[in-house]
mmJSON file of the N, C-alpha and C atoms, coordinates in Angstrom:
{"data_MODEL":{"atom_site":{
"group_PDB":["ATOM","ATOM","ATOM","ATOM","ATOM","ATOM","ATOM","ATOM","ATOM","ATOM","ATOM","ATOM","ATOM","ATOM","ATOM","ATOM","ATOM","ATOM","ATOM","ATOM","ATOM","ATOM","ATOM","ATOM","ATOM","ATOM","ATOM","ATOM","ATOM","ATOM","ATOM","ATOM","ATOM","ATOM","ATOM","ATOM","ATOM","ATOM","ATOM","ATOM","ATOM","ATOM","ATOM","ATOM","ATOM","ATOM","ATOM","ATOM","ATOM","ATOM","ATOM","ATOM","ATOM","ATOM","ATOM","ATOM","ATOM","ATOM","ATOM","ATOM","ATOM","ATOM","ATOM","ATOM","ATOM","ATOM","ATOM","ATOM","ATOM","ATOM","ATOM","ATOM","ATOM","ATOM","ATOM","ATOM","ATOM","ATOM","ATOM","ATOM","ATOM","ATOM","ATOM","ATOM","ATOM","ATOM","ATOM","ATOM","ATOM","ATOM","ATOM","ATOM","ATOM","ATOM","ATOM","ATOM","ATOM","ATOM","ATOM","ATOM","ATOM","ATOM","ATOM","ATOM","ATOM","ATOM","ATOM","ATOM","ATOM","ATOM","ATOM","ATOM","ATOM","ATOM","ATOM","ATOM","ATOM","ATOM","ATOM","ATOM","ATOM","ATOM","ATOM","ATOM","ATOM","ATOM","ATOM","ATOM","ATOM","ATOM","ATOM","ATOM","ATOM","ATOM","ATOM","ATOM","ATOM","ATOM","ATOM","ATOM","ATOM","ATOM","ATOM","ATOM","ATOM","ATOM","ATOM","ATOM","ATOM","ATOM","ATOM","ATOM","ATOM","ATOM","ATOM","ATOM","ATOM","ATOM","ATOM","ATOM","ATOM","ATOM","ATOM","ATOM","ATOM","ATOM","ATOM","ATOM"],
"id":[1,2,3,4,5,6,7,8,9,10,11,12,13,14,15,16,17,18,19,20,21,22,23,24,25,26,27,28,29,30,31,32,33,34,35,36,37,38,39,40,41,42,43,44,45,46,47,48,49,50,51,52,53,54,55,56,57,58,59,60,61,62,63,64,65,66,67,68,69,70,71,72,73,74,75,76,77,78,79,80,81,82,83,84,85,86,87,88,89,90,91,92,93,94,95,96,97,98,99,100,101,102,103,104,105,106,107,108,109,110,111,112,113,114,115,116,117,118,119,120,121,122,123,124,125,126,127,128,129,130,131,132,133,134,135,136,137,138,139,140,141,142,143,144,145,146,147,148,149,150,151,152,153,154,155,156,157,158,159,160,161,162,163,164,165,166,167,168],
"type_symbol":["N","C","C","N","C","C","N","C","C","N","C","C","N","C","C","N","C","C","N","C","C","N","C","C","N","C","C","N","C","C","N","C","C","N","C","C","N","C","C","N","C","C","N","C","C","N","C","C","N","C","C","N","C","C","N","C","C","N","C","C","N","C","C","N","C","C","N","C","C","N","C","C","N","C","C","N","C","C","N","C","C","N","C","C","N","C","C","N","C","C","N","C","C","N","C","C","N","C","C","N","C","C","N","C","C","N","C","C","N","C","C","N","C","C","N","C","C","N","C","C","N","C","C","N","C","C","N","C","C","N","C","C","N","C","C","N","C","C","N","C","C","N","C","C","N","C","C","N","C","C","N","C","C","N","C","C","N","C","C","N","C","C","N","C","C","N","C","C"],
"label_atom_id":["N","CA","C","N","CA","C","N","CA","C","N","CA","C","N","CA","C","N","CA","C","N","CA","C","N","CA","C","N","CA","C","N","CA","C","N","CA","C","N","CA","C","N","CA","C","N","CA","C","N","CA","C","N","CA","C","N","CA","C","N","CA","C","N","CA","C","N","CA","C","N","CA","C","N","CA","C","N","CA","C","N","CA","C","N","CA","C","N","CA","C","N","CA","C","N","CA","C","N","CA","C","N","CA","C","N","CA","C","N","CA","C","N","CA","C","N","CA","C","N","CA","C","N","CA","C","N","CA","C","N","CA","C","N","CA","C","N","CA","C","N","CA","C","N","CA","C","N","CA","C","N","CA","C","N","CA","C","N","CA","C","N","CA","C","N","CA","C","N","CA","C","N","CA","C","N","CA","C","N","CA","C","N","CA","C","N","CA","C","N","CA","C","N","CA","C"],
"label_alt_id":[null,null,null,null,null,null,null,null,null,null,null,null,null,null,null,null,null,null,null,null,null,null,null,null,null,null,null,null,null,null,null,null,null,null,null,null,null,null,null,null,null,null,null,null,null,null,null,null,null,null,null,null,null,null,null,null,null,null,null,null,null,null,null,null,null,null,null,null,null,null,null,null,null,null,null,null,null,null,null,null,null,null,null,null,null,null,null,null,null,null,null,null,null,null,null,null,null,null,null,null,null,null,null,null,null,null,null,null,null,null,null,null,null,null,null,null,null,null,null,null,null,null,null,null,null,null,null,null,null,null,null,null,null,null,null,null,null,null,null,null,null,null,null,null,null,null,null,null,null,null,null,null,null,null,null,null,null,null,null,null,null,null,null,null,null,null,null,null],
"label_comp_id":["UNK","UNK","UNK","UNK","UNK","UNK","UNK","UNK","UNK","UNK","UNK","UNK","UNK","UNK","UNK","UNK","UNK","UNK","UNK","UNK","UNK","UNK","UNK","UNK","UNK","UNK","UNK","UNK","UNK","UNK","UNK","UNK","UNK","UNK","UNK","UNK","UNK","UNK","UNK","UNK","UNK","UNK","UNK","UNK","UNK","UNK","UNK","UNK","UNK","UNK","UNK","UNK","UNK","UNK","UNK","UNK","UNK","UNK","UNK","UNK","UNK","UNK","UNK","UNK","UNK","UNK","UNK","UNK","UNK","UNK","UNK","UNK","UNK","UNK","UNK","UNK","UNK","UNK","UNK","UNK","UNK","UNK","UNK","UNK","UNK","UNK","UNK","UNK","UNK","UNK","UNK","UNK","UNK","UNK","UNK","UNK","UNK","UNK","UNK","UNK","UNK","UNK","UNK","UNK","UNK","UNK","UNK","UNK","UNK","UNK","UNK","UNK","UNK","UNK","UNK","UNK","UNK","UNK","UNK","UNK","UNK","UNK","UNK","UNK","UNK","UNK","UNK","UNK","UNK","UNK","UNK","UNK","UNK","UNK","UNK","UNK","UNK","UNK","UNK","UNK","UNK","UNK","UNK","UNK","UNK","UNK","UNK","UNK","UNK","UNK","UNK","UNK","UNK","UNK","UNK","UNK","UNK","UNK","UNK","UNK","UNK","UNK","UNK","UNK","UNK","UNK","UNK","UNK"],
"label_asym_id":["A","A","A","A","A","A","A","A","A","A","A","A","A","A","A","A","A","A","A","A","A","A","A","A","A","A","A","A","A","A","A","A","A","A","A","A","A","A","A","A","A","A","A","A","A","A","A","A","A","A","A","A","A","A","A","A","A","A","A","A","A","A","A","A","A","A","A","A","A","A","A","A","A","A","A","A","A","A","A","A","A","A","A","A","A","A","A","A","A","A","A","A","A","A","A","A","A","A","A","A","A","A","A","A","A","A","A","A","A","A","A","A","A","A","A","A","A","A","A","A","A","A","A","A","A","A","A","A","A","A","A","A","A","A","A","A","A","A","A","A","A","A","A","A","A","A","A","A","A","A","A","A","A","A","A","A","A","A","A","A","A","A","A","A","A","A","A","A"],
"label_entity_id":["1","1","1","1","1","1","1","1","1","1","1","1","1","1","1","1","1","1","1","1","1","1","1","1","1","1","1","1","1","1","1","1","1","1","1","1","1","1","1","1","1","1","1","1","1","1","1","1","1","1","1","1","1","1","1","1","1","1","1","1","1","1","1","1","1","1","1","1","1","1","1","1","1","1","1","1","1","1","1","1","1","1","1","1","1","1","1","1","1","1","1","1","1","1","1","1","1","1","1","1","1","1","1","1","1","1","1","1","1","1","1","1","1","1","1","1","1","1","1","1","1","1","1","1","1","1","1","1","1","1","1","1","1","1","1","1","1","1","1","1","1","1","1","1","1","1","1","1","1","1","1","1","1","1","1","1","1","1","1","1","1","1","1","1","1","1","1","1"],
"label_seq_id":[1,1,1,2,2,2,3,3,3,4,4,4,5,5,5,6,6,6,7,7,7,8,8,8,9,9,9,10,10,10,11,11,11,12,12,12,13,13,13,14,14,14,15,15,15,16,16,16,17,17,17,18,18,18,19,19,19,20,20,20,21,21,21,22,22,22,23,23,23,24,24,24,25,25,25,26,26,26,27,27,27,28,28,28,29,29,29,30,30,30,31,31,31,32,32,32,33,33,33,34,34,34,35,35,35,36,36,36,37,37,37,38,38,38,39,39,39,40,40,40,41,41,41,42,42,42,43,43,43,44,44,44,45,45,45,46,46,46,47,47,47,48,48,48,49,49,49,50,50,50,51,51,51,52,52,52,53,53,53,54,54,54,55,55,55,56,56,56],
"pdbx_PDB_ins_code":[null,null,null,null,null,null,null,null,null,null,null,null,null,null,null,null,null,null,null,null,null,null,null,null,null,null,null,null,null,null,null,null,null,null,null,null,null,null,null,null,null,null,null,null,null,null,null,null,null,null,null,null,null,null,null,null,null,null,null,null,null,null,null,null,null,null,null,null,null,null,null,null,null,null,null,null,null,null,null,null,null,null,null,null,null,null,null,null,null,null,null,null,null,null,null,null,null,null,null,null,null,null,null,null,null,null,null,null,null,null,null,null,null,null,null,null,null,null,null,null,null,null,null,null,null,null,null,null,null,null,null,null,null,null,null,null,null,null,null,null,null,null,null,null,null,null,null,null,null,null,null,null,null,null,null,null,null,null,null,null,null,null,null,null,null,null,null,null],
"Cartn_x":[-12.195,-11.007,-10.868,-9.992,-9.585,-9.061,-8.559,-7.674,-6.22,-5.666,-3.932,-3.501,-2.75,-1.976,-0.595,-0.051,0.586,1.677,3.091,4.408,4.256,2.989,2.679,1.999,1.979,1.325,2.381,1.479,2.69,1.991,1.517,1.213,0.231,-0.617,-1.315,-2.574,-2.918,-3.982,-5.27,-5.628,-6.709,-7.868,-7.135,-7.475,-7.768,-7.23,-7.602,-8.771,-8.536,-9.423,-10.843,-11.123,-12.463,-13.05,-11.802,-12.176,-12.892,-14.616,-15.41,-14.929,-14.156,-14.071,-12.874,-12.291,-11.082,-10.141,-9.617,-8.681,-7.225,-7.167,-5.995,-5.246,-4.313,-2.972,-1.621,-1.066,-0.195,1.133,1.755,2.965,4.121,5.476,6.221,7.173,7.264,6.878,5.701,4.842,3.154,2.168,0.501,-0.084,-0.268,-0.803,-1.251,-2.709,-3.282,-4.474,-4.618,-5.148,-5.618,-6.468,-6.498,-7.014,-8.218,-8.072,-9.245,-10.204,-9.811,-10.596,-11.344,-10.497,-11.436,-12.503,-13.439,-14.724,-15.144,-14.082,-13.981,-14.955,-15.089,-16.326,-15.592,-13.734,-13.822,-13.245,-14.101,-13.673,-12.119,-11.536,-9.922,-9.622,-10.109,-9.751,-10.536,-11.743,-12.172,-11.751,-10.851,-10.798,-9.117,-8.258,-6.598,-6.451,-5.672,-4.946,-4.287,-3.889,-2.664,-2.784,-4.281,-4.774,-3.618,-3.214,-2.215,-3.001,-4.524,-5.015,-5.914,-5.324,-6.166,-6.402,-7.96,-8.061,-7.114,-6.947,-6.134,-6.7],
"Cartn_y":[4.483,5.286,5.614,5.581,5.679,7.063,7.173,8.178,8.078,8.934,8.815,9.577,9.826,10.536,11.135,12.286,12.793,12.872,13.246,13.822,14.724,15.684,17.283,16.225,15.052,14.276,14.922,15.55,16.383,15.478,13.97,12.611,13.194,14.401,14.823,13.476,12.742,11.851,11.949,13.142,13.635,12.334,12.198,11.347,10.055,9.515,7.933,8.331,8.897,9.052,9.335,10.394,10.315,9.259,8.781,7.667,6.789,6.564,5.631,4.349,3.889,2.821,1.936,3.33,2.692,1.956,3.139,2.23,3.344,4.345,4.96,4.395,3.904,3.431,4.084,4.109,5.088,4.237,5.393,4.298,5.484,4.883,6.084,6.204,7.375,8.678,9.551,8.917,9.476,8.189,8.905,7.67,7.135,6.1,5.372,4.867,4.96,4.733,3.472,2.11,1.079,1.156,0.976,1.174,0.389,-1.09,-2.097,-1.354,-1.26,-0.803,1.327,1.852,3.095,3.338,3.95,3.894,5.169,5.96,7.258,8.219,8.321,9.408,10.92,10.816,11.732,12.934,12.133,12.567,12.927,12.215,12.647,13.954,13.918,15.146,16.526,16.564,17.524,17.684,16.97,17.143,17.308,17.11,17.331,18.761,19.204,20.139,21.11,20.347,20.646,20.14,19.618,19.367,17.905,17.447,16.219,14.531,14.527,13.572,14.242,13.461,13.495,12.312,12.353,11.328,10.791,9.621,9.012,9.469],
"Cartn_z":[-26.48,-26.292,-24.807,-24.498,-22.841,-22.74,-21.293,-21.13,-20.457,-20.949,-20.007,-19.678,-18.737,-17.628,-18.531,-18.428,-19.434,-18.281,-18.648,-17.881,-16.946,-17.119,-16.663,-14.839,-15.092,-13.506,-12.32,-11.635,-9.987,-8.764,-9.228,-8.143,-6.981,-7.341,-6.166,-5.873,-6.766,-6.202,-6.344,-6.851,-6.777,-8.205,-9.03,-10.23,-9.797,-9.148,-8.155,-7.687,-6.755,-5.874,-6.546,-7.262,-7.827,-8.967,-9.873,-10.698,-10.078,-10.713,-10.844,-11.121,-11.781,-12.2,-11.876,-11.183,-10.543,-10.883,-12.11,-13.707,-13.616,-12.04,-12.073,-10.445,-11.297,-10.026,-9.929,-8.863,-8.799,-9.517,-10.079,-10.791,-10.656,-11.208,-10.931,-12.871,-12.912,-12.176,-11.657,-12.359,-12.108,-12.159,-11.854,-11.837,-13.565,-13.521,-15.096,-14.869,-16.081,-15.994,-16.603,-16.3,-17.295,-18.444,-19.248,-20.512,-20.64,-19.896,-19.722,-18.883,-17.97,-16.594,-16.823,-17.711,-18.34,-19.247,-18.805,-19.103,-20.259,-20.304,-20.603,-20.101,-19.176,-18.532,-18.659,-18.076,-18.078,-16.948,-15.853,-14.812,-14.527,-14.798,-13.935,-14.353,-16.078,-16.62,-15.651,-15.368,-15.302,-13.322,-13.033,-11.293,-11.926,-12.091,-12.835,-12.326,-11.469,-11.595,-12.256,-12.947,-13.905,-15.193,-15.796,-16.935,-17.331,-16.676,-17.239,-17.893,-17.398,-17.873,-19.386,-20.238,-21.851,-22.659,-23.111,-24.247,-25.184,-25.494,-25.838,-27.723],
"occupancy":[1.0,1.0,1.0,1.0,1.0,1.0,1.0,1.0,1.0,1.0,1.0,1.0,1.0,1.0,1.0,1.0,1.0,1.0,1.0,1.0,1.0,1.0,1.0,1.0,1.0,1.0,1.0,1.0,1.0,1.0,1.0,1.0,1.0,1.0,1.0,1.0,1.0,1.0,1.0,1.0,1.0,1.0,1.0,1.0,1.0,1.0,1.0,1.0,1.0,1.0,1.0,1.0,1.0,1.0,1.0,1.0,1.0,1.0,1.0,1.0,1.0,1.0,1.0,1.0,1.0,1.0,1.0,1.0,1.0,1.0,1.0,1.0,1.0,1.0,1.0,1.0,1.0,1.0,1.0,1.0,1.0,1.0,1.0,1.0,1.0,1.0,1.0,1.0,1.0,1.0,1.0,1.0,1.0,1.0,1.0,1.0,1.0,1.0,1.0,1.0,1.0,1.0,1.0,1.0,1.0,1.0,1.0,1.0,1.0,1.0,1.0,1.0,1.0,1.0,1.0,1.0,1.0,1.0,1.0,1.0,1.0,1.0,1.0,1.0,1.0,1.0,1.0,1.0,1.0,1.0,1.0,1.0,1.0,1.0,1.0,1.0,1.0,1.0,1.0,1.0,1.0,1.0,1.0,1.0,1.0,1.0,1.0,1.0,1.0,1.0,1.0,1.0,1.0,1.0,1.0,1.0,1.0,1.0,1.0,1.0,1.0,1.0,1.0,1.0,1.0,1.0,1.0,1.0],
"B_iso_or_equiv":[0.0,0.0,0.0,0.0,0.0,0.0,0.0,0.0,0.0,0.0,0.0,0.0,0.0,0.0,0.0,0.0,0.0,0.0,0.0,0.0,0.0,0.0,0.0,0.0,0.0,0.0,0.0,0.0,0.0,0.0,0.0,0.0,0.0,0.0,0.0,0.0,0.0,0.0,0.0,0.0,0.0,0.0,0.0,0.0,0.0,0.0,0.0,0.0,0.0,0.0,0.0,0.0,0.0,0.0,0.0,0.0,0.0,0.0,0.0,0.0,0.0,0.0,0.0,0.0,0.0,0.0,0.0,0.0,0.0,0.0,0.0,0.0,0.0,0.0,0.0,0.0,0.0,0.0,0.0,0.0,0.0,0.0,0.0,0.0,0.0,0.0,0.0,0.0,0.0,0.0,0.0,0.0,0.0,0.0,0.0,0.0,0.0,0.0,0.0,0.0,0.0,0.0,0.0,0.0,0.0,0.0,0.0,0.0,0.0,0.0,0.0,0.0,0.0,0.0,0.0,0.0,0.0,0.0,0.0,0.0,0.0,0.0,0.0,0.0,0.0,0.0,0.0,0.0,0.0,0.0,0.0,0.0,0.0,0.0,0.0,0.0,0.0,0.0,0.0,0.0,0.0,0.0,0.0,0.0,0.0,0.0,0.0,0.0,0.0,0.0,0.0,0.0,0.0,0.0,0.0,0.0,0.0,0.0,0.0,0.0,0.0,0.0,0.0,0.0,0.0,0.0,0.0,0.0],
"pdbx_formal_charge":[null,null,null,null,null,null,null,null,null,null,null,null,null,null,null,null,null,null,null,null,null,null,null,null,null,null,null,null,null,null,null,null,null,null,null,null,null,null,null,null,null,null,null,null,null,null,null,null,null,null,null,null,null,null,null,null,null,null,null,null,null,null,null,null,null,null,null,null,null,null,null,null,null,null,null,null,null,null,null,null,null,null,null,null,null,null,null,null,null,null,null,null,null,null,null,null,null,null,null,null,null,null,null,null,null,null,null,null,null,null,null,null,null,null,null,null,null,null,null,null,null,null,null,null,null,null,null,null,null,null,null,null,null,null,null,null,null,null,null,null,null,null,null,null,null,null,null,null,null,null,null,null,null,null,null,null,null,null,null,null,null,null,null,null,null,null,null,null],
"auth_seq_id":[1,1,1,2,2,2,3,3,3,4,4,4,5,5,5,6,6,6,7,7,7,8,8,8,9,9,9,10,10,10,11,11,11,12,12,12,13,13,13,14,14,14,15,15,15,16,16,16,17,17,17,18,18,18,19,19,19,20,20,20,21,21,21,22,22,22,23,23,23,24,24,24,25,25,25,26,26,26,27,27,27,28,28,28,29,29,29,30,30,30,31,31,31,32,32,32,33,33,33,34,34,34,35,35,35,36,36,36,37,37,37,38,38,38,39,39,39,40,40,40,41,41,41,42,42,42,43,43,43,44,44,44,45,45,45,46,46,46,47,47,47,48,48,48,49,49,49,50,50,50,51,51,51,52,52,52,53,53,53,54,54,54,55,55,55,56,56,56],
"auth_comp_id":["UNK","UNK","UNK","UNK","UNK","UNK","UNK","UNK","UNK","UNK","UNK","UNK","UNK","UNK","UNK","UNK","UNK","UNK","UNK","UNK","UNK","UNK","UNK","UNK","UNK","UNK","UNK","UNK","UNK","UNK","UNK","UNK","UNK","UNK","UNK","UNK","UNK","UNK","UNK","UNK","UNK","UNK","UNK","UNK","UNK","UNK","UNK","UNK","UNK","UNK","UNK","UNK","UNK","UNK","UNK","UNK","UNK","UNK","UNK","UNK","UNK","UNK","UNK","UNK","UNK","UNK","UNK","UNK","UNK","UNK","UNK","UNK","UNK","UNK","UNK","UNK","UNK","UNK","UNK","UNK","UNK","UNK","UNK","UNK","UNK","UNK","UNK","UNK","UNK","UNK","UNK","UNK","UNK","UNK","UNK","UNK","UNK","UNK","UNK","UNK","UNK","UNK","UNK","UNK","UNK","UNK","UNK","UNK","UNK","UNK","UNK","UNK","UNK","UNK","UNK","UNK","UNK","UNK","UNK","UNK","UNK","UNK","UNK","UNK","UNK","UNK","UNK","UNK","UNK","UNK","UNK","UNK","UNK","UNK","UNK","UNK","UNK","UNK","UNK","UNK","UNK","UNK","UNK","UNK","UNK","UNK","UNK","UNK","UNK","UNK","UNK","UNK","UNK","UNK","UNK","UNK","UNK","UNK","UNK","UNK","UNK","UNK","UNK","UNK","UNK","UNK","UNK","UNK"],
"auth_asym_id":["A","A","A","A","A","A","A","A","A","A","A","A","A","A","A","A","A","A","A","A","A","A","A","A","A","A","A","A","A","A","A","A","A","A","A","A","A","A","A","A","A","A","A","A","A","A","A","A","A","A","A","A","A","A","A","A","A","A","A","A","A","A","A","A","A","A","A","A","A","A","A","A","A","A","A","A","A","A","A","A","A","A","A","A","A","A","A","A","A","A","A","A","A","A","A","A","A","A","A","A","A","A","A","A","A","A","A","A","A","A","A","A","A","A","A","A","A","A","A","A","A","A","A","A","A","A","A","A","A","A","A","A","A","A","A","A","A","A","A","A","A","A","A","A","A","A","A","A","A","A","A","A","A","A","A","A","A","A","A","A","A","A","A","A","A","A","A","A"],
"auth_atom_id":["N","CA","C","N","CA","C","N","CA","C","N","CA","C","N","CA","C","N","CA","C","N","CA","C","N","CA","C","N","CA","C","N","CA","C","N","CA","C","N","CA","C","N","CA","C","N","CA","C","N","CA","C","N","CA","C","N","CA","C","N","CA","C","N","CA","C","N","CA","C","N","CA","C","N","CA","C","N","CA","C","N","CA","C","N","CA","C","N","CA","C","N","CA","C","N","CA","C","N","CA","C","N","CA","C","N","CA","C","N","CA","C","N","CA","C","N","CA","C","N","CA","C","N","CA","C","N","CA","C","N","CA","C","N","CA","C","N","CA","C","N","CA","C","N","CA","C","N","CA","C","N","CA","C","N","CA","C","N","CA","C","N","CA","C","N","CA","C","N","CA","C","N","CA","C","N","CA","C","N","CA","C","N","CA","C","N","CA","C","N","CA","C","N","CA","C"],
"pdbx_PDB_model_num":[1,1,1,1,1,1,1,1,1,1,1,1,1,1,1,1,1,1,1,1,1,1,1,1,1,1,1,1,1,1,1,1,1,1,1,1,1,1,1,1,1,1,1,1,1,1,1,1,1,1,1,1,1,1,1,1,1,1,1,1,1,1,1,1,1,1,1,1,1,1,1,1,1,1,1,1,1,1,1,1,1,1,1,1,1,1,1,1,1,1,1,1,1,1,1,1,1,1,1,1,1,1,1,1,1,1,1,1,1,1,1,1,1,1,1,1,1,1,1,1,1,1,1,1,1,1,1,1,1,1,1,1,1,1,1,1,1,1,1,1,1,1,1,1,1,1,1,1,1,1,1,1,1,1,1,1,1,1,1,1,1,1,1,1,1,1,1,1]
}}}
């Protein structure tokens, strides 16, 4: 099970940037996460701002 980037995304970056696995790209309106390339660790969620990344 992966994770995804919800509407609540305000494109701060912060979720790229710490993703390990390097499965979040910026897209518009917000970033998207690859589903292949997520590992589910987790991380984006717990660095999110604005709580916008959740388990799928």
């Amino acid at each position: 099970m992966s994770y995804k980037i919800t509407d609540d995304c305000i494109m701060c970056g912060t979720c790229k940037e710490e993703c390990p696995a390097e499965a979040i790209n910026e897209g518009d309106p917000k970033y998207v996460i690859d589903p292949d390339k997520c590992t589910d660790c987790g991380t984006c969620a717990e660095v999110c701002p604005v709580e916008a990344c959740v388990s799928e």
